[in-house]
DRENDOLO-89658 format. One record per residue (C-alpha): x, y, z. Coordinates in steps of 0.25 Angstrom, whole numbers, plus 2048, in hexadecimal, padded with zeros to 3 digits. Layout:
BEGIN
XYZ/...
END
This chain:
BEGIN
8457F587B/83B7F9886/82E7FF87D/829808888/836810887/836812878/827814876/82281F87D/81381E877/80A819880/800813875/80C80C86E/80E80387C/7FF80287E/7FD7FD871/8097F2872/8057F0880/7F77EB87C/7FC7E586F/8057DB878/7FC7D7882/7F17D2877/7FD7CC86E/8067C987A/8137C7871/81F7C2879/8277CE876/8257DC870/8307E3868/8307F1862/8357F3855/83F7FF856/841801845/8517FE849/8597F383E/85E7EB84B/8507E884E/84B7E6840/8597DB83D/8557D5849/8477D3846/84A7CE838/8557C383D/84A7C0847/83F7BE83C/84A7B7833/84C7AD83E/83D7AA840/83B7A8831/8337B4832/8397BB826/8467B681D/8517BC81C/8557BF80D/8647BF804/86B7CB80B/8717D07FE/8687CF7F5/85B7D37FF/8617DA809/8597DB817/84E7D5811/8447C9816/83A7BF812/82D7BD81A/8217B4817/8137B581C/80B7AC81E/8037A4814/7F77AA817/7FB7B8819/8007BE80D/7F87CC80A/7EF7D4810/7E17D2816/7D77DA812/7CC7D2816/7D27CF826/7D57DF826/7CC7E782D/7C97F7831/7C37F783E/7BC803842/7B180484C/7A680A840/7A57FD835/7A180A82B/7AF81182E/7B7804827/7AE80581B/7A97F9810/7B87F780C/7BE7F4817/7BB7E7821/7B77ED82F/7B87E783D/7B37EE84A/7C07F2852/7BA7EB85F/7B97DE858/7C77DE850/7CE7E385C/7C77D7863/7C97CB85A/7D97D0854/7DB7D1865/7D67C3867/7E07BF858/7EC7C985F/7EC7C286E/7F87BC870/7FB7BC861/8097C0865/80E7B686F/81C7B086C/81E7BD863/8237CB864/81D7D7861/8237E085A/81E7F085D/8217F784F/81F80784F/81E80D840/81B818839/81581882D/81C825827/82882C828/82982B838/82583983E/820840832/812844831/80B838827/81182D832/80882583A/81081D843/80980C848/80E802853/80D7F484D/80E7E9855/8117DC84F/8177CF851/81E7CD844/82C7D0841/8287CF831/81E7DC835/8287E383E/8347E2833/8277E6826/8237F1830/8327F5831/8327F8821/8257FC81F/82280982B/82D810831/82F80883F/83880D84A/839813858/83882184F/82981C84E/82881C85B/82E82985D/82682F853/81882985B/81D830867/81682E875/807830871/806830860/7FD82685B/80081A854/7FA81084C/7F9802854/7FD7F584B/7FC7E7851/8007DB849/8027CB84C/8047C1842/7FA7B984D/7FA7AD848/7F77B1838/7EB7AB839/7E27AF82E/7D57AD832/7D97B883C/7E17C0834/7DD7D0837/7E17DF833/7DA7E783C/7DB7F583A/7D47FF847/7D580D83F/7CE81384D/7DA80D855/7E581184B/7E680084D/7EB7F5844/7EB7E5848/7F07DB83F/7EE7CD842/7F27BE83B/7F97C2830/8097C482F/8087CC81E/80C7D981D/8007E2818/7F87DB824/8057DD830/80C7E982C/8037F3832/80880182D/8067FB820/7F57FA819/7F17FA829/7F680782E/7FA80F820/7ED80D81A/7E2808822/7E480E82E/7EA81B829/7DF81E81E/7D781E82C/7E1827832/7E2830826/7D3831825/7D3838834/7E0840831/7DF846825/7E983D81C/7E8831813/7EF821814/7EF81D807/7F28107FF/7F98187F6/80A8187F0/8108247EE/81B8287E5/8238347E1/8248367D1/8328407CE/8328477C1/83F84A7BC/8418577C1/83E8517CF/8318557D3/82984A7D9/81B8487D8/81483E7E6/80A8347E1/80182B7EA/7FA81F7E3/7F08147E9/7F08087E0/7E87FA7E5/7F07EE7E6/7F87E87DA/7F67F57D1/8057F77D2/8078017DE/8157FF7E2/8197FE7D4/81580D7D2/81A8117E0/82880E7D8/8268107CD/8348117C3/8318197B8/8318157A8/8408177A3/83A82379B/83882A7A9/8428287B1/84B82E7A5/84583A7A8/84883A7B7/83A8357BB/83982D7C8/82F8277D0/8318267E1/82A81D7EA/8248247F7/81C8187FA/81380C7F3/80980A7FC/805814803/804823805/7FF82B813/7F883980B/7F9847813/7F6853810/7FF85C810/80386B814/80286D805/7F7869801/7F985F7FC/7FA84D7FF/807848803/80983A804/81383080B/81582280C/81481C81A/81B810816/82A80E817/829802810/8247FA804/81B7ED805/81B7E97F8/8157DC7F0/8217D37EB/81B7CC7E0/81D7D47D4/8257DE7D9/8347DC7CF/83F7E37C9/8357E87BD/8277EB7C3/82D7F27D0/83C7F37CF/83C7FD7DA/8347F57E5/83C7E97E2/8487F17E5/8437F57F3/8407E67F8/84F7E37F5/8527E7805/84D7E8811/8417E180C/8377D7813/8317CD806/8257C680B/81E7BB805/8297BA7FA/8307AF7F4/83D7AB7FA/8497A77F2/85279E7F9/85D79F7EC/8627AC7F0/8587AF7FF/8507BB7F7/8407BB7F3/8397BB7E7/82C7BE7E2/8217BB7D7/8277C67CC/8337C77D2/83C7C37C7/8387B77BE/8427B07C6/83B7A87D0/8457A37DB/8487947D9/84A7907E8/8407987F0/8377977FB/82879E7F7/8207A8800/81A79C807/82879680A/82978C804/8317887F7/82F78F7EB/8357847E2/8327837D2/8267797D5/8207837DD/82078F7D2/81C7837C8/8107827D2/80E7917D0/8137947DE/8157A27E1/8237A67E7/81E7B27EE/8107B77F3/8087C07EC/8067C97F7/8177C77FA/81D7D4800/8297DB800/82C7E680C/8357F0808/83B7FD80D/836808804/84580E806/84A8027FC/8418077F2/84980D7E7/83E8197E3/83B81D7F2/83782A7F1/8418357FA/83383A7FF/83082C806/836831813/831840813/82684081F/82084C817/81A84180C/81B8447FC/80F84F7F6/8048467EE/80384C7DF/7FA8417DB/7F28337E0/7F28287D8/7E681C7D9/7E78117CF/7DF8047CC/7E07F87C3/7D67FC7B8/7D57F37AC/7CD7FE7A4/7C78077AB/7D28127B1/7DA8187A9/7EA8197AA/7E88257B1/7DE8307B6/7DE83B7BF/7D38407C9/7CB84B7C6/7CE8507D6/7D184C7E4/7C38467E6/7C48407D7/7D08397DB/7CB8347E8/7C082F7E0/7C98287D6/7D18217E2/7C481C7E8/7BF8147DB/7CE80E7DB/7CC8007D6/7D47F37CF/7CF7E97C9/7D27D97CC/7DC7D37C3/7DE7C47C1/7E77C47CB/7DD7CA7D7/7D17C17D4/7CB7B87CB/7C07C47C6/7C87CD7BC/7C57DC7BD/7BD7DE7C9/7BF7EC7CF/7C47EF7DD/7C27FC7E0/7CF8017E9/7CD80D7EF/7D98177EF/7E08077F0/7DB8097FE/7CF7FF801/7D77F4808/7DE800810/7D580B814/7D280A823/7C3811822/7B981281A/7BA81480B/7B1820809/7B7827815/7C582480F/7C082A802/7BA835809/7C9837810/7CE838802/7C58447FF/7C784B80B/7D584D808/7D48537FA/7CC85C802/7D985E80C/7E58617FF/7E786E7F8/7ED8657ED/7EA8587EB/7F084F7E4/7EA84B7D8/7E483C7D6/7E88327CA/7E08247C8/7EC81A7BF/7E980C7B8/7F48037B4/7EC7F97B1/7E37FB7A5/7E17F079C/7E07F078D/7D37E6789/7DE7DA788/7E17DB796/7F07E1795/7F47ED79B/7F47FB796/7FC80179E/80B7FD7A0/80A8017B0/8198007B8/82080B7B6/81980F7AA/8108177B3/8198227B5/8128277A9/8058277B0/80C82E7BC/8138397B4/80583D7AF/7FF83E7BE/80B8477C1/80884F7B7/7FA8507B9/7FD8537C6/80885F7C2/7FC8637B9/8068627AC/7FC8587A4/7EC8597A0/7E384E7A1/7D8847799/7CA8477A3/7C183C7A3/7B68387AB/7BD8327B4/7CA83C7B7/7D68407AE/7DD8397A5/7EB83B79E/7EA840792/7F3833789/7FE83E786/802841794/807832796/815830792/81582278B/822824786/829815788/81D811790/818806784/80B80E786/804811779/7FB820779/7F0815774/7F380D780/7F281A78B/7E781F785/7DF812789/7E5814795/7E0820798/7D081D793/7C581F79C/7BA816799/7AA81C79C/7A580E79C/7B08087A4/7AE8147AF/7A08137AE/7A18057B5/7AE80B7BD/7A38157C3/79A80B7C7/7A28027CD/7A780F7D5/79A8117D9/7978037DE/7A58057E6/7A08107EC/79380B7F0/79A8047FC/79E812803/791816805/78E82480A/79F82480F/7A3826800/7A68357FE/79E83C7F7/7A88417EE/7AA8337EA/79B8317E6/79D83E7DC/7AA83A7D7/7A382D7D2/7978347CE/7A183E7C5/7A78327BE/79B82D7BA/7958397B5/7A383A7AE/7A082D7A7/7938307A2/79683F79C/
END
C-alpha cells in the first residue's frame, strides 16, 4: 500500500516522515482496520512469542500477552505535562520544559526502531465523523499496541477519511526502546496536540487514545473548546415503562467503577422491569447541547479492565465480555485446557500453569504464596461483547446527563448519599473528592487522598483552572444536571461494612433518579441533602432502617476536621483556586458552626 496515495493529509506524512528518520524502523506499515490485516498480525505475534494464542472453543479470538517484569502499571511519577509556562501544569502534576523533553525522549527515540516496523495507526476516539470525536496518528512499534488499539479506538482508513486533507490530529509516537526503566517517559506536549511514550510496552503507558489523549490531553482541549474529558463511566438506568435516565460518575481507583458501569440489578428490580445499560466505564467526553443541557458519550470502544477480582459473582457481565475477541495481559496461563486465570477468578486455581512471569505456577509455588497473575493484570475487551451495552453506545449525538455522580472511600465521614445544593456546590463536592488508604495500599491506615473529580493523575493543566473550567460551564446549560456525592464504604466502629454495595446500589440510584424527576424530598444538612430513610427501598436488601439511618448521618465533628483538611488542600492552588470554591468552603463551615 503506497501511504502518499491513501493519506492525503499533508501533516499525517510530515509527522511519519520525521517519526522515521529519528526512529529509522526498517519498514513502516499502515494499519488499515481490515480482519486480513489484523489475522496476520496476530499469527505474526503468535509466532514471535509476542502474544499466545488461546483454546479456540472455549475463548474464541482471544490471546495472552505478557509484559515485562518491570512494566506492569502505570507511571505517574515518569509522566510529565510539558507546557512552556511551569504555572500552567500546576502542583499536581510533574512538569518538564517542552524544549528539554523533546531533546532528551529524541536522544531515547534515535534509532530505537531499527530491525523493527512501525506501524502508522489512525483512530478516532468517538463515533468516526460525529461531532464529540477527535481523531490521533499513533505510531508505534508494537504489534500488542496496534492489536490493543484496534479494540480500544475506532481504527481504519474511515479515520483517515474523516481527517480529510488539512484536519488536525493528535500526534502519538510510541517505542518499546529498549524497556529500560531508568529511561521510562509519558510525555504529554498539550500546546502541540503531542504525545511520546518511551521504554515501556503496558497498556495505560502505550495505548495512547487511552489516559494520554482522552483525559490529559482532551481536558486541555476541552478547557479551550468549551467541553469536558472526563475520568468518568456513564450508564443509562431504564425504568419499566422504558424511560431512561444517563448518569456519569468518577470514582478513584478500586472504589468499584466498572462494577457500577454494569451494574445487574437485585432480583426485586429486575421483576419489575428495571434495567441498568453500560454506555461506557471509564470515561465520558461532556457537551453541551442544543438543549440545554450536558450530553455525554464514551470515546472508548473498548474495555481495559483489571483481571484480578473480576468473576461470575462480582461482575457477571464484564466476565462475560472477555470471553471473545479478548487480549489478557499479565494473567495466569492454564496449559490443562490453553485458557487464563486470575486471582478471584474461581477458587479453582489451574494445576499445570505458567504464572504472568512465565514461569511454572506449580503447587510449591502457590504454597510459597506465589501469585498466578499480576495485580495490575488486564483484560482488553470489545465493548460490543458486553451484555448490558447500551443501544446509545453508537448514537454520535451522545446520551443527556440527568445527574453526576462523585464517590470516595469514606470510613465515617460521608454519608451513603448526598445531593449538591447547586452546580457550583457540586463542583465543590467533586473537588474535595477523597479515599482513604486501606491495608492493601499502604502500611498507614486512613490516610486521605484527595482525588479531584478522580482526575489528578489525568488532568492535563492546572488544578484550579480545570475547577474554574467546571464552573464555567454551569454558567453555559440551561439545565444542569444535578450533582450526587455516593459512599459504599462506611464502616461500623468494628470495621465491617455497612453498606452491602454491588448491586445493592441500585437503591441508591433509584433515589438520584428521583430526585432528579423531582418525585422525592430530601432531609438538608450542613453539607447538602440527604434521603430521607423512607425513600430507600431496603426491601430484600439485608439492610435494617437502623443500619441506613447510620448511613445517612452527618457528623459536625467529623466535617469540622473534613473542612480543615479541605482547606489545607486547597492552600496548594494559590490565587488559581476559584473563588467560588473559597466560598463554597467558607459556607460548609459556617454550616458546621450554626
Amino acid at each position: 500500500m503506497n501511504m502518499a496515495e491513501v493519506i492525503k493529509n499533508e501533516k499525517v506524512l510530515r509527522f511519519i516522515d520525521e517519526s522515521a528518520a529519528l526512529c529509522n524502523p526498517d519498514k513502516i506499515v499502515l494499519i488499515d482496520g481490515s480482519k486480513e490485516q489484523r489475522d496476520a498480525l496476530r499469527a505474526e505475534a503468535c509466532s514471535t512469542g509476542e502474544i499466545i494464542k488461546l483454546n479456540e472453543d472455549l475463548l474464541p479470538e482471544c490471546y495472552l500477552h505478557r509484559t515485562a517484569v518491570n512494566d506492569v502499571a502505570r507511571v505517574e511519577d515518569r509522566t510529565f505535562i510539558c507546557c512552556r509556562n511551569k504555572d500552567d501544569a500546576g502542583p499536581i502534576n510533574n512538569w518538564m520544559d517542552p524544549k528539554e523533553a523533546y531533546k532528551m525522549a529524541g536522544d531515547i527515540f534515535k534509532g530505537s526502531m531499527k530491525g523493527r516496523t512501525m506501524y502508522v495507526i489512525p483512530y478516532s476516539m468517538g463515533i468516526v465523523g460525529s461531532e464529540f470525536a477527535k481523531i490521533g496518528i499513533e505510531l508505534t512499534d508494537s504489534i500488542y499496541v496496534v492489536l490493543n488499539m484496534e479494540i480500544m479506538t475506532r481504527v481504519g482508513l474511515d479515520v483517515l477519511e474523516a481527517l480529510g486533507k488539512d484536519g488536525d490530529f493528535v500526534k502519538g509516537l510510541h517505542s518499546k526502546c529498549t524497556l529500560d526503566e531508568s529511561k521510562r517517559y509519558i510525555l504529554h506536549f498539550p500546546e502541540d496536540d503531542t504525545i511520546w511514550s518511551c521504554n515501556s510496552g503496558y497498556g495505560g503507558n502505550v495505548l495512547l487514545g487511552k489516559k494520554c489523549f482522552a483525559l490529559r490531553i482532551a481536558s486541555y482541549l476541552g478547557k479551550n473548546e468549551g467541553w469536558m474529558a472526563e475520568h468518568m463511566l456513564i450508564l443509562g438506568f431504564e425504568k419499566p415503562d422504558g424511560d431512561t435516565k444517563y448518569i456519569a460518575a468518577a470514582f478513584p481507583s478500586a472504589c468499584g467503577k466498572t462494577n457500577l458501569a454494569m451494574l445487574i440489578p437485585p432480583e426485586i428490580y429486575r421483576k419489575k422491569g428495571y434495567k441498568i445499560w453500560t454506555v461506557g466505564d471509564d470515561i465520558a467526553w461532556i457537551r453541551v447541547g442544543a438543549d440545554g443541557r450536558l450530553w455525554a458519550m464514551n470515546p472508548e470502544n473498548g474495555f481495559f479492565g483489571v483481571a484480578p477480582g473480576t468473576n461470575e459473582k462480582s461482575n457477571p457481565n464484564a466476565l462475560h465480555t472477555t470471553q471473545k475477541g479478548t487480549i489478557f495481559t499479565n494473567v495466569a496461563h492454564n496449559l490443562d485446557n490453553n485458557t487464563v486465570w486470575w486471582e478471584g477468578l474461581d477458587k479453582n486455581p489451574p494445576k499445570n500453569a505458567v504464572d504472568w512471569k512465565g514461569n511454572p505456577w506449580d503447587d510449591a509455588a502457590k504454597a510459597a504464596g506465589v501469585k498466578g497473575a499480576h495485580p495490575n493484570s488486564r483484560f482488553t475487551a470489545p465493548a460490543k461483547n458486553c451484555p448490558c451495552i447500551s443501544k446509545a453506545f453508537d448514537d454520535p449525538k451522545g446520551v443527556p446527563l440527568s445527574a453526576i455522580v462523585f464517590g470516595g472511600r469514606r470510613a465515617k465521614t460521608a454519608p451513603l448519599v448526598y445531593q449538591s445544593k447547586g452546580w457550583d456546590n457540586g463542583v465543590f463536592v467533586g473537588s474535595i473528592m477523597a479515599s482513604e488508604t486501606t491495608a492493601a495500599a499502604t502500611g498507614a491506615v486512613g490516610v486521605v487522598r484527595r482525588d479531584p473529580m478522580a482526575m489528578r493523575p489525568f488532568c492535563g493543566y492546572h488544578m484550579g483552572d480545570y475547577f474554574a473550567h467546571w464552573i464555567e460551564m454551569g454558567k453555559k446549560v440551561k439545565n444542569p444536571p444535578k450533582i450526587f456525592n455516593v459512599n459504599w464504604f462506611r464502616l461500623d466502629d468494628e470495621g465491617n461494612f455497612l453498606w452491602p454495595g454491588f448491586g445493592e446500589n441500585m437503591r441508591v440510584l433509584e433515589w438520584i433518579v428521583k430526585r432528579c424527576e423531582e418525585k422525592v424530598g430530601a432531609v438538608e444538612t450542613p453539607i447538602g441533602y440527604v434521603p430521607d430513610p423512607k425513600d430507600i427501598n431496603l426491601e430484600d436488601s439485608g439492610v435494617s432502617e437502623a443500619t441506613l439511618k447510620e448511613l445517612l448521618t452527618v457528623d459536625k465533628a467529623t466535617w469540622q476536621k473534613e473542612a480543615d483538611g479541605i482547606e489545607e488542600f486547597y492552600k496548594q492552588f494559590g490565587d488559581r483556586l476559584p473563588k467560588e470554591l473559597s466560598a463554597e468552603l467558607a459556607a460548609l463551615k459556617a454550616n458546621l458552626a450554626k
